[in-house]
C-alpha positions in Angstrom: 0.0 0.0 0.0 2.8 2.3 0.8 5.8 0.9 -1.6 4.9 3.6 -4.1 4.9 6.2 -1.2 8.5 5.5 -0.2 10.5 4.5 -3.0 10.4 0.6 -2.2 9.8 -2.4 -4.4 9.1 -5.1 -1.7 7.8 -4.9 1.3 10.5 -4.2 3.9 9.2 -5.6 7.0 7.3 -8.8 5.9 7.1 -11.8 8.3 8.2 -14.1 6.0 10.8 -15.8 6.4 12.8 -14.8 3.3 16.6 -15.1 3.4 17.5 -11.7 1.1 16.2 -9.7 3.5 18.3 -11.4 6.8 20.5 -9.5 8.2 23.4 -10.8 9.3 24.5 -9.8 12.8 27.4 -11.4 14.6 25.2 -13.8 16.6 23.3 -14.8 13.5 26.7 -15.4 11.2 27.7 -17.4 14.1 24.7 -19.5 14.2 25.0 -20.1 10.4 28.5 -20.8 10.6 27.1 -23.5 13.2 24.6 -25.1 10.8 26.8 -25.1 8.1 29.7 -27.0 10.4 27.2 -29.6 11.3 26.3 -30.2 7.6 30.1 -30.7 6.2 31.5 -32.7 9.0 28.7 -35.6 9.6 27.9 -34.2 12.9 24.5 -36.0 13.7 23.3 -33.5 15.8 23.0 -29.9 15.6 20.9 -27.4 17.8 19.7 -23.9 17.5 17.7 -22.4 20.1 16.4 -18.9 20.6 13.5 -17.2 21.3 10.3 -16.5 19.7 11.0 -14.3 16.8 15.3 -14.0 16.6 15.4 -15.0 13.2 15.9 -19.2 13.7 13.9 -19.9 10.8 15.4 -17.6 8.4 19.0 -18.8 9.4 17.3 -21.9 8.6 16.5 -21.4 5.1 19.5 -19.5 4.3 21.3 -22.7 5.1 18.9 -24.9 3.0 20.1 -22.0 -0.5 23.6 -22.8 0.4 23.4 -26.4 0.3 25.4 -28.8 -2.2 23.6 -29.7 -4.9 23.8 -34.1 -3.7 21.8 -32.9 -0.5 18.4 -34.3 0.0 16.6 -32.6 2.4 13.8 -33.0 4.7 12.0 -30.3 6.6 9.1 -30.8 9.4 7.6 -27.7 10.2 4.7 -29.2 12.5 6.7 -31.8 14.9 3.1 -32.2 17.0 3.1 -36.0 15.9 3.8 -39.3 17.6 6.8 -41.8 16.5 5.1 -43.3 14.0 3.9 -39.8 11.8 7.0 -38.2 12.3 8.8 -41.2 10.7 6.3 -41.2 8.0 6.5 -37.7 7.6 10.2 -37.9 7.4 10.0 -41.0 4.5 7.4 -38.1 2.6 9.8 -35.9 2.3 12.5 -37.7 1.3 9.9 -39.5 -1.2 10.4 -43.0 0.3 7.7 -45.4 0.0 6.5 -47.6 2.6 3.0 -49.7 2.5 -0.1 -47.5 3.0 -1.5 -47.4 6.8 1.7 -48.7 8.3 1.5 -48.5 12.3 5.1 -50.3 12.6 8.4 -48.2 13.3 10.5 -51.0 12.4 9.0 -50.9 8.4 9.8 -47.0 8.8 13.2 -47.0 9.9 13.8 -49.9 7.4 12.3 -48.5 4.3 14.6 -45.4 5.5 17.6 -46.9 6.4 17.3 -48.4 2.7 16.9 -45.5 1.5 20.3 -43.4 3.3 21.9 -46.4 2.1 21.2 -45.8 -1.6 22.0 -42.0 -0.9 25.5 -42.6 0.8 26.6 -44.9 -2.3 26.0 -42.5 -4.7 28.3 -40.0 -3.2 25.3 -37.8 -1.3 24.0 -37.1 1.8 20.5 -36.5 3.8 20.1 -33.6 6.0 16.8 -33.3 8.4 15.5 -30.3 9.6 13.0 -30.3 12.5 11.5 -26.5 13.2 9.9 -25.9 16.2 11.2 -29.3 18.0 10.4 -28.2 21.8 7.1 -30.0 20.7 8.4 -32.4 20.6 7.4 -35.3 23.1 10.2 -37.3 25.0 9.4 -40.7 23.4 9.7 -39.1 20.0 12.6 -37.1 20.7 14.3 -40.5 21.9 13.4 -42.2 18.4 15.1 -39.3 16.4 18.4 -40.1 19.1 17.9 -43.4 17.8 18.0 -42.2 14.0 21.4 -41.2 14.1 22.1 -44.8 14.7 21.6 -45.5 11.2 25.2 -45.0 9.6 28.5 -46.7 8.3 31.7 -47.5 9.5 33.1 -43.7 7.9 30.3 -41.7 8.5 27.0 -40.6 10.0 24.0 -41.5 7.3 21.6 -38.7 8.0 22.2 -35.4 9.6 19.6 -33.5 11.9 19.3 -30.3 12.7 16.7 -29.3 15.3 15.3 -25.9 15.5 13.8 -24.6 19.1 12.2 -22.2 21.7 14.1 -22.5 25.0 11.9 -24.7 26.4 13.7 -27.2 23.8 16.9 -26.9 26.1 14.8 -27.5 29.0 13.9 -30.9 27.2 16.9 -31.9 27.0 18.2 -31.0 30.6 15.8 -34.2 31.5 18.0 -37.1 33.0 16.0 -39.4 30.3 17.1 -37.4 27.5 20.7 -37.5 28.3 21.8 -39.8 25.7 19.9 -37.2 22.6 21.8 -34.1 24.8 25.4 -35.7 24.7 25.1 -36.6 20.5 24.7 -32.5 20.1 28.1 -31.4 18.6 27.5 -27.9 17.4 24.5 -26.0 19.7 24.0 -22.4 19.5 21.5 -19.8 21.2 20.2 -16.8 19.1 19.4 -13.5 21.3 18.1 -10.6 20.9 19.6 -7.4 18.8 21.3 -4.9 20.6 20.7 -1.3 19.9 23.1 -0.3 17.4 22.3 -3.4 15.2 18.7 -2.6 15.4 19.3 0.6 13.5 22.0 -1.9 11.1 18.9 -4.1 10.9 16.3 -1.6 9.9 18.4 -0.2 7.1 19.4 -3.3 5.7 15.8 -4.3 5.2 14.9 -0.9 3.8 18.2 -0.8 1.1 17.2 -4.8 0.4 13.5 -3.1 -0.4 15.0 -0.7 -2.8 15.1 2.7 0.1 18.5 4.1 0.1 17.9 7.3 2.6 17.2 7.1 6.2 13.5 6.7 7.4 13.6 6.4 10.7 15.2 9.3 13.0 16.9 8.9 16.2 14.2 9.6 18.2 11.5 6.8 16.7 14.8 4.4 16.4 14.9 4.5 20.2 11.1 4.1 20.9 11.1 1.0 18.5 14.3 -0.8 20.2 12.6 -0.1 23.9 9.3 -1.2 22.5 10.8 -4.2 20.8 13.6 -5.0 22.6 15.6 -5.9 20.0 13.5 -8.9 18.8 13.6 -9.4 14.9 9.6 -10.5 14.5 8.4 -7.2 16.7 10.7 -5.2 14.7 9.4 -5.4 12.0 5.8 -5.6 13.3 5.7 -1.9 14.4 8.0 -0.5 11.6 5.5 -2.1 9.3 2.8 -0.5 11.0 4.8 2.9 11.3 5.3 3.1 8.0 1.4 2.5 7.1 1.3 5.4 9.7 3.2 8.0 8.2 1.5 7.1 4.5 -1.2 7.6 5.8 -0.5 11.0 6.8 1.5 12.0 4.0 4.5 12.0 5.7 7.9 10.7 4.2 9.9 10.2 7.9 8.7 7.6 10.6 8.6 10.1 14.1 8.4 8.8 17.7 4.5 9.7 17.4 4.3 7.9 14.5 6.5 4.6 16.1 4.0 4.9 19.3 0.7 5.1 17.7 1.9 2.1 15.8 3.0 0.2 19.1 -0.7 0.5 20.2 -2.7 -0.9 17.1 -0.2 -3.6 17.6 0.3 -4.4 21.1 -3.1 -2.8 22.2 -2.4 -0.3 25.1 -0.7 -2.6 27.4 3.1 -2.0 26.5 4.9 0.8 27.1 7.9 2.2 25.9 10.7 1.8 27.7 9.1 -1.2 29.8 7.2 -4.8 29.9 3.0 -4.4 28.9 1.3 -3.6 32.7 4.8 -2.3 34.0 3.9 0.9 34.7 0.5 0.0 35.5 1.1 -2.4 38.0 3.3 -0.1 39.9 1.1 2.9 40.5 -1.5 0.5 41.5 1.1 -1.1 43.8 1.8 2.3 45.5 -2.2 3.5 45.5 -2.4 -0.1 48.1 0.4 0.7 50.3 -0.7 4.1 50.5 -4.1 2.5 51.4 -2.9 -0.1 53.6 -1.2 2.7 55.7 -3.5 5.3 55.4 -5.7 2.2 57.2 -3.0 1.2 59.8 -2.5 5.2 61.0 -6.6 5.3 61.5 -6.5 2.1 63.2 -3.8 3.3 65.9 -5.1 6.5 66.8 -8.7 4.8 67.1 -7.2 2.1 69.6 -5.6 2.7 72.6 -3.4 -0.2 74.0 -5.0 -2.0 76.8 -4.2 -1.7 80.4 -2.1 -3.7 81.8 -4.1 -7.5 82.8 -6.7 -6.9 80.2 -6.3 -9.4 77.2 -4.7 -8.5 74.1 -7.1 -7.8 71.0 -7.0 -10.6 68.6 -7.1 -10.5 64.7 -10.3 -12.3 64.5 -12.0 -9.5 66.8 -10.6 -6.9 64.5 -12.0 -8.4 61.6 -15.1 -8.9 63.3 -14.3 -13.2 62.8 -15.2 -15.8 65.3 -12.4 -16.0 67.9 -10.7 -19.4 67.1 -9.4 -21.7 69.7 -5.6 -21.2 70.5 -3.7 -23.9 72.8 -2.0 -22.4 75.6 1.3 -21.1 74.8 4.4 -23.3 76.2 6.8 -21.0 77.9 10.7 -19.8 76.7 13.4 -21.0 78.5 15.8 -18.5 79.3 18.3 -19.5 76.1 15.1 -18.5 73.2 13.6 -16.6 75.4 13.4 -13.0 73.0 12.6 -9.2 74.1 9.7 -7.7 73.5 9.7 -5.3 70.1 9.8 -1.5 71.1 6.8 0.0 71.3 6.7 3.1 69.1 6.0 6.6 70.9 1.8 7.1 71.2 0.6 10.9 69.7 0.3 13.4 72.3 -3.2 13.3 71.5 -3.4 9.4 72.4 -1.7 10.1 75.8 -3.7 12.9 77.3 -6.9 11.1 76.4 -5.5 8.0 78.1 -4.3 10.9 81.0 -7.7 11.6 81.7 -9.2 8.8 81.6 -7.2 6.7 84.4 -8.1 9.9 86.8 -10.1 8.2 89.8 -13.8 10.0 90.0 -14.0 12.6 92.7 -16.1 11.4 95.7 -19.5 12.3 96.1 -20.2 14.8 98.7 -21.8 13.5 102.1 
């Protein structure tokens, strides 16, 4: 709707995961650099974690471009299955046949095991990609351990490469997993972007677009990175939406107005810049109860006057207005745990002259 507006022949901010735009940061050549290792070297097992929106799946395709051409791949993007659909899903991809309605893993890993076989004498290899593998189930995860079992006396047959939220490394912290977790030989974690390679980020997408001038100033940069926090997928969320902003009022700069107004169609009006959605929220009402809660305890002690001395102590179900419950007789200290009353704080002047007057004795009545 905008690319005419701006200058731009693509979209700059789509959610797609396409590998032209990615921008390379140090964290993200690493974690390619990772991928790629495990490919070339028959690794079996390579991880990369990171959380929801870094950029895992576009690292992920960029890998899959720069593959040699003797590489058959096999990608599972939903891993919700049990053992016996993820196998078959595996043997679809790789175009395996099996008999229709198979329930038994040992066809499965067979008709697959066949299959690498074929691959690894004709000089290639087979590389399998799971995405979003925290969803994994433990007894599944175990059976893709038990894939990389399949291989010769040179080399590994089929190499994985699993894809994951944190809660993936959680997984495999599990004493049962243990065997999967000690096969990983390249692993890597994908954070967030820090400031300055927000801004890189932004203006990479923008020149890969076709926009060569800068369109964001310093002000809406800084209200996008606190809003964001540096995470790729939000990024471009509310730089998308900023830009539909500023179209839409004719403007040919993203503002901090602009970046905010764009936070709130997207986020609703729970975040807020500079913090977590409810941040701010949840401390002013924080500080309206303790100023409640004290405002309460100040009435309460000027209302009460302490007892005098043999009269039993008020009880918290007579404040409340609760039924007195039944309390066992208290045991007494010895000397060694025996512990000091708390000081009592100083009474209002107020507080004492009422309680002044009112232990007076009564003047006698005249005879």
């Amino acid at each position: 709707m905008y690319d005419k507006h701006f200058g731009v022949d693509l979209p700059p901010f789509s959610l797609a995961p396409d590998p032209h735009f990615l921008y390379m940061s140090d964290q993200h050549r690493e974690a390619f650099a990772h991928l790629l290792y495990g490919i070339r070297n028959d690794s079996g097992f390579v991880l990369l974690t990171g959380e929801v929106g870094t950029g895992k799946t576009t690292v992920c395709r960029l890998l899959l471009e720069q593959l040699p051409e003797n590489t058959e791949v096999a990608l599972i993007l939903n891993p919700k299955l049990n053992t016996v659909e993820l196998l078959a899903s595996i043997c679809d991809e790789f175009g395996i046949s099996y008999p229709p309605g198979t329930e038994s893993i040992k066809v499965l890993v067979d008709s697959l095991n066949r299959y690498l076989l074929e691959l690894h004498g004709r000089g290639a290899r087979a590389v399998l990609i799971i995405d979003e593998a925290q969803n994994l189930a433990s007894d599944v995860l175990e059976q893709v351990r038990l894939l990389t079992n399949l291989e010769t006396n040179e080399r590994k047959l089929l190499q994985i490469i699993m894809l994951g939220q944190p809660e993936l490394l959680e997984k495999l912290g599990r004493p049962e997993l243990r065997q999967l977790d000690q096969r990983i030989t390249a692993r890597y974690h994908l954070g967030p972007l820090s400031p300055s390679e927000m801004g890189a980020y932004i203006g990479h997408r923008l020149a890969v677009a076709g926009l060569h001038r800068p369109l964001f100033d310093a002000a809406s940069l800084n209200t996008v990175y606190q809003l964001t926090r540096g995470t790729p997928r939000l990024i471009n969320l509310v730089c998308d939406r900023a830009m539909l902003g500023a179209y839409s009022r004719g403007q040919m700069q993203v503002d901090r107005r602009t970046v905010e107004t764009a936070a709130r169609e997207v986020f609703g009006r729970g975040r807020q810049a500079g913090g977590f959605p409810g941040r701010r929220w949840a401390a002013t009402a924080f500080v309206v109860l303790l100023a409640a809660a004290g405002g309460y305890g100040l009435r309460h002690f000027l209302a009460v006057s302490p007892p005098a001395s043999g009269e039993p102590q008020p009880t918290v179900a007579a404040a409340t207005g609760a039924a007195p419950a039944a309390v066992a007789a208290p045991t007494p200290l010895s000397p060694a745990v025996r512990r000091e009353p708390p000081p009592v704080a100083p009474k209002p002047p107020e507080t004492v002259a009422m309680e002044g007057a009112a232990e007076q004795p009564a003047a006698p009545d005249p005879v």
